[in-house]
Every structure is written in C-alpha cells, then in structure tokens.
MIMAR-995885 format. One record per residue (C-alpha): residue in three letters; x, y, z. Coordinates in pm, 1 decimal. Layout:
! MIMAR-995885
@residuo ALA&u X&v Y&w Z
...
This chain:
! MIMAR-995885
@residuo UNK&u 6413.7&v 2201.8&w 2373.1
@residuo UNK&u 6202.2&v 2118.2&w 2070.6
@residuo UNK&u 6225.5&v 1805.3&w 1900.2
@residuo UNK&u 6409.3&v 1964.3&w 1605.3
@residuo UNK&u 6655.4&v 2123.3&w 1792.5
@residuo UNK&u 6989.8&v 1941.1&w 1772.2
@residuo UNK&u 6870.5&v 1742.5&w 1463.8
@residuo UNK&u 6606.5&v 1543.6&w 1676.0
@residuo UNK&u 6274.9&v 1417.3&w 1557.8
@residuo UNK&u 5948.3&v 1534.9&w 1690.9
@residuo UNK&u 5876.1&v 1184.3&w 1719.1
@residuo UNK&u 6214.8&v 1109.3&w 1888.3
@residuo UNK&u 6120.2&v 1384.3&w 2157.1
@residuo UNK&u 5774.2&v 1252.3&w 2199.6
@residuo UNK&u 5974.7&v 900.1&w 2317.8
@residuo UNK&u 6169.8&v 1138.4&w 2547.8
@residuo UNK&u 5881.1&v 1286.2&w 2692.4
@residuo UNK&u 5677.2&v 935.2&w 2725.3
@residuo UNK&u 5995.4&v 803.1&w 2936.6
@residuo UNK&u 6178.1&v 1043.6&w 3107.4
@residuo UNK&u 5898.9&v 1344.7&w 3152.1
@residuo UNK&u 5937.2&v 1355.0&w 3509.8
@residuo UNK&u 6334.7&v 1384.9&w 3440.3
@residuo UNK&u 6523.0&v 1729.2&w 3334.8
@residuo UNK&u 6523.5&v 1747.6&w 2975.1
@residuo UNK&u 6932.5&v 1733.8&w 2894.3
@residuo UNK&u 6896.2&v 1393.8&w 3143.7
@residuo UNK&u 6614.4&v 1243.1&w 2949.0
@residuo UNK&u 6784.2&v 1329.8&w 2618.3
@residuo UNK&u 7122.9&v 1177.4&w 2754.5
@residuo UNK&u 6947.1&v 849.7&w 2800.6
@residuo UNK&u 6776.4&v 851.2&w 2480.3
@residuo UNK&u 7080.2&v 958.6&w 2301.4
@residuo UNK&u 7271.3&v 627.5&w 2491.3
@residuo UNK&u 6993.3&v 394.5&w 2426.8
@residuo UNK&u 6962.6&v 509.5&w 2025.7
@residuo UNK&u 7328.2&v 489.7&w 1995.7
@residuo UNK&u 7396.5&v 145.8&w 2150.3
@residuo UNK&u 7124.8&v 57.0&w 1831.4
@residuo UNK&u 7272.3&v 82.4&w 1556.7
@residuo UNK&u 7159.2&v -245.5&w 1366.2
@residuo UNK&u 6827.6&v -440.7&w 1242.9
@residuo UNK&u 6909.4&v -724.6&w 1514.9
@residuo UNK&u 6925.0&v -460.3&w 1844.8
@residuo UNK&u 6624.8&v -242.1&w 1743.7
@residuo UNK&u 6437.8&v -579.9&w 1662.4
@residuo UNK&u 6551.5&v -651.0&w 2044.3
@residuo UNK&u 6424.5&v -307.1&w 2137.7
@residuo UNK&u 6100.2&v -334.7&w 2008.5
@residuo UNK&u 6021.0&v -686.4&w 2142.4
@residuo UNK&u 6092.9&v -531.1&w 2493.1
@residuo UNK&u 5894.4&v -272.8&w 2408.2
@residuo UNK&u 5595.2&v -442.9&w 2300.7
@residuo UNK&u 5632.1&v -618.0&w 2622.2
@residuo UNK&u 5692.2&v -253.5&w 2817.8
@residuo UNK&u 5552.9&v -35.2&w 2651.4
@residuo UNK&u 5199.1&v 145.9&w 2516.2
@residuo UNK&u 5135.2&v 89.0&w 2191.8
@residuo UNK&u 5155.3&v 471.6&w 2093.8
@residuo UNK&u 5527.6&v 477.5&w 2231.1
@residuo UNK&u 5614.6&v 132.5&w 2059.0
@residuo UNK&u 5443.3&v 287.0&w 1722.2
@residuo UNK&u 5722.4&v 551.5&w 1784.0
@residuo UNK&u 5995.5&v 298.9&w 1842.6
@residuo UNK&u 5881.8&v 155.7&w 1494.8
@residuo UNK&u 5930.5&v 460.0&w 1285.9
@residuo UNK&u 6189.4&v 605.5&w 1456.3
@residuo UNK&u 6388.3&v 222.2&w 1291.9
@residuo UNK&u 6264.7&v 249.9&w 964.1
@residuo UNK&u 6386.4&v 616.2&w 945.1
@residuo UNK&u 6693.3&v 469.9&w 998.1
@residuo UNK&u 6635.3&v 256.3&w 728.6
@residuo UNK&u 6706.9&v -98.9&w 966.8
@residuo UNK&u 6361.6&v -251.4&w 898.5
C-alpha cells in the first residue's frame, strides 16, 4: 500500500513505516489508524508530540508535527 491509497498521507505512511516496519502493513496501519483517531484535539496531539520528542527521532517527530497542523489543531 502507498501512502495515498485509502486517503493516507505519504507522510502518514512514512510514520507507519518508522514504527511498525517490521509489522505487516494492514497491522501497522491498524495501529496508526487507532492512535490518529484517539487524537482528535490540540490538547492530545500536544500530548503526542511531547512523548514523542521524548521517544522519538527528530525526522519522525517532524512528521508528527505536520501530520497536526494538517489537521489544522496547532
């Protein structure tokens, strides 16, 4: 699967493939789809990307940044 296939950004399947490469893809994208879903305001992504900063490379938690502001929380 491509990252526009099933309205998904490139970006959004780079995160996929960053966290859950070593996972089938319809698993990994199950996961992302759960953790982008359970984020659906300023104050949880704000969560998510503190935990990320604290997690994460910074090329993944660039991702995590634009990914929010596409969605127009930040």
């Amino acid at each position: 699967m491509n990252g526009d296939e099933g309205g998904r950004s490139p970006e959004l399947d780079q995160v996929r493939q960053m966290l859950f490469g070593d996972l089938p893809v319809e698993e990994g994208w199950a996961l992302v789809d759960a953790a982008v879903s359970g984020a659906r305001d300023a104050d949880r992504w704000e969560r998510i990307e503190r935990e990320a900063a604290e997690t994460m490379n910074d090329d993944l938690l660039a991702l995590v940044k634009r990914m929010r502001h596409r969605r127009g929380l930040g």
